[in-house]
N, C-alpha and C positions, 0 to 999 in steps of 0.2 A: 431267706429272702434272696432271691439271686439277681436283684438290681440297686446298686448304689450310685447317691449322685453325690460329687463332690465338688465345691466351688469357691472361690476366693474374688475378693477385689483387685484388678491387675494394680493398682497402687498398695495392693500389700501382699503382694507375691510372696513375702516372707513369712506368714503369715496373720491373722489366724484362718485356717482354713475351715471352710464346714462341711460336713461328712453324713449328714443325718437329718430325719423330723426326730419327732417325739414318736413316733412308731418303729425306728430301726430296731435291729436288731443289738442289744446292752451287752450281749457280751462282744459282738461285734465292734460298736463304740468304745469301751472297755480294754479291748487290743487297741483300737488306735489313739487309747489315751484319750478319747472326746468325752467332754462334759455339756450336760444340757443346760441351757441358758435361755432367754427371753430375752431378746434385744426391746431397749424400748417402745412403744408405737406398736409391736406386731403383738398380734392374738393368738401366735403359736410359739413353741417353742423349739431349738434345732442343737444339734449335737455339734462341737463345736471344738477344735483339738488348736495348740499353739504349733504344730509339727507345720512347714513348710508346704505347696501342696506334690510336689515329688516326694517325699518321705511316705505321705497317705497314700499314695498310688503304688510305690513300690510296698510298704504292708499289704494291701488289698493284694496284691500280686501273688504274695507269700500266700494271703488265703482261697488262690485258687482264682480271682479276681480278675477280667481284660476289661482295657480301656474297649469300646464297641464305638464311640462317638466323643466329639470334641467340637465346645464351640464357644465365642465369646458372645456378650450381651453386653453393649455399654460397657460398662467397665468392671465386666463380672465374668469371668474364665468360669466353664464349666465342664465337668466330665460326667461320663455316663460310664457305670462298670456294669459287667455282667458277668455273672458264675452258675454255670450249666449248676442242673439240679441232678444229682442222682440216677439212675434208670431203675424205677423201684421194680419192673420184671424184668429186666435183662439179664442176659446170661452171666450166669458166675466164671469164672478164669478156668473150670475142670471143664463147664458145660459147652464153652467156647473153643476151647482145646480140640484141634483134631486126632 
């Protein structure tokens, strides 16, 4: 999945921050420590880590991860990652070699 969104409440900067739906990627979640939860009221459920939200942005980093956008809502901090996908024909390191 090469887009992650992650978001906190600026009143809890500290966290918990959120990282995920119920569709992300588990072993993704899984590195960042996020567990899936249900807050009450909502009919979905969202992956959800106690880590700070710089701590989840520098993992995502580690896996290859850039922040592409950034933006608040009310009192809700958001970020946008993306991690290029692979080039399933592109040339291999001999084929590109001159």
């Amino acid at each position: 999945m090469p887009y992650v969104f992650v978001s906190t409440q600026i009143r809890l900067e500290c966290g918990p921050t959120i990282c995920g739906d119920e569709q992300s990627d588990p072993e993704l979640m899984q590195y960042l420590g996020a567990t899936l939860t249900k807050q009450f009221g909502n009919n979905f459920q969202q992956y959800s880590t106690t880590d700070i939200p710089r701590k989840v942005l520098d993992k995502l980093e580690g896996r290859g991860y850039k922040v592409i956008s950034q933006s608040g809502a009310g009192q809700t901090m958001i970020w946008t990652l993306h991690k290029p996908l692979p080039l399933a024909n592109g040339p291999s390191t001999e084929e590109g070699s001159p």
